[in-house]
N, C-alpha and C positions, 0 to 999 in steps of 0.2 A: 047410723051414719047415713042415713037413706037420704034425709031431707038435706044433708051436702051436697051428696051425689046429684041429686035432680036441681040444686040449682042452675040458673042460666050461666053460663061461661067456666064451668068446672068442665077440666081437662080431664084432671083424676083425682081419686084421693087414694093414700096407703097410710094402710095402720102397721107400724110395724114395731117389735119389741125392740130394747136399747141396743143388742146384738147384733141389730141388723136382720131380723130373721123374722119375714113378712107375714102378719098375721092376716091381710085383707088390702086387695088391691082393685081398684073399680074399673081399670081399662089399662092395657098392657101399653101402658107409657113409653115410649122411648126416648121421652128425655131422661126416665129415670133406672137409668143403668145401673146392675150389683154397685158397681164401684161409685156411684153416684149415693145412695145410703149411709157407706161409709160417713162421706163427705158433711150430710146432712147430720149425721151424729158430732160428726167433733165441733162441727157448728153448735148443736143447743149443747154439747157439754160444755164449751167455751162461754157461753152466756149463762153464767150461773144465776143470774137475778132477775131473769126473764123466764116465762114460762111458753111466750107467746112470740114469736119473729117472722117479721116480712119482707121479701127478700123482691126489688124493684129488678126486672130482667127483662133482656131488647123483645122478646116475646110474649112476655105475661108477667103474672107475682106467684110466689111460691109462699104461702106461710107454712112454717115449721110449729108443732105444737109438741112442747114434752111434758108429758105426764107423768105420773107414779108409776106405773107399769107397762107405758107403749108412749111409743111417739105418736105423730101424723103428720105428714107432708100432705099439701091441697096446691096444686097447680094449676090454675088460673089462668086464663087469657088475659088480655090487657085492657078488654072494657069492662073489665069484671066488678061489680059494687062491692070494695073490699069492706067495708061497712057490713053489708049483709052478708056476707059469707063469713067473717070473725064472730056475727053473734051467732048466726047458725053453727057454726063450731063450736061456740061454748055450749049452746043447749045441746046440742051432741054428748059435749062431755059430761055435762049434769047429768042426764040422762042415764049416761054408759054410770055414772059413780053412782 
């Protein structure tokens, strides 16, 4: 996940399993509060036919990704190239599988 991490305008990123239960966090976020996880979970269980969601907010975009074994939330400022931070996410994933 490194080449997420160092792009320009990432906030943070976390890997965390479907339970909520943080496997890898890149900067102690405080937009992203325990209770805030939750939230981001019943979001991609709600979107059963999406793997991928991007969430437009007054301060940045947040894409959620769920995978087969962990999610990932990536928190973004607002001049962020969402373009290049989605493909860097997928080589991420390639990668990690």
């Amino acid at each position: 996940m490194r080449p997420l991490v160092t792009l320009d305008d990432v906030v943070s990123l976390t890997v965390f399993e479907h339970d909520g239960f943080v496997i890898y966090q890149s900067e102690n976020d405080s937009n992203l509060a325990p209770h805030q996880l939750g939230r981001w979970i019943d979001l991609l269980s709600a979107a059963k036919d999406s793997k991928t969601l991007t969430l437009v907010l007054e301060n940045g975009h947040i894409i959620l990704r769920k995978e087969k074994e962990f999610n990932v939330v990536l928190n973004l400022t607002r001049q962020a190239n969402l373009g290049r931070a989605r493909q860097t996410l997928e080589d991420c994933i390639i990668d990690i599988n």
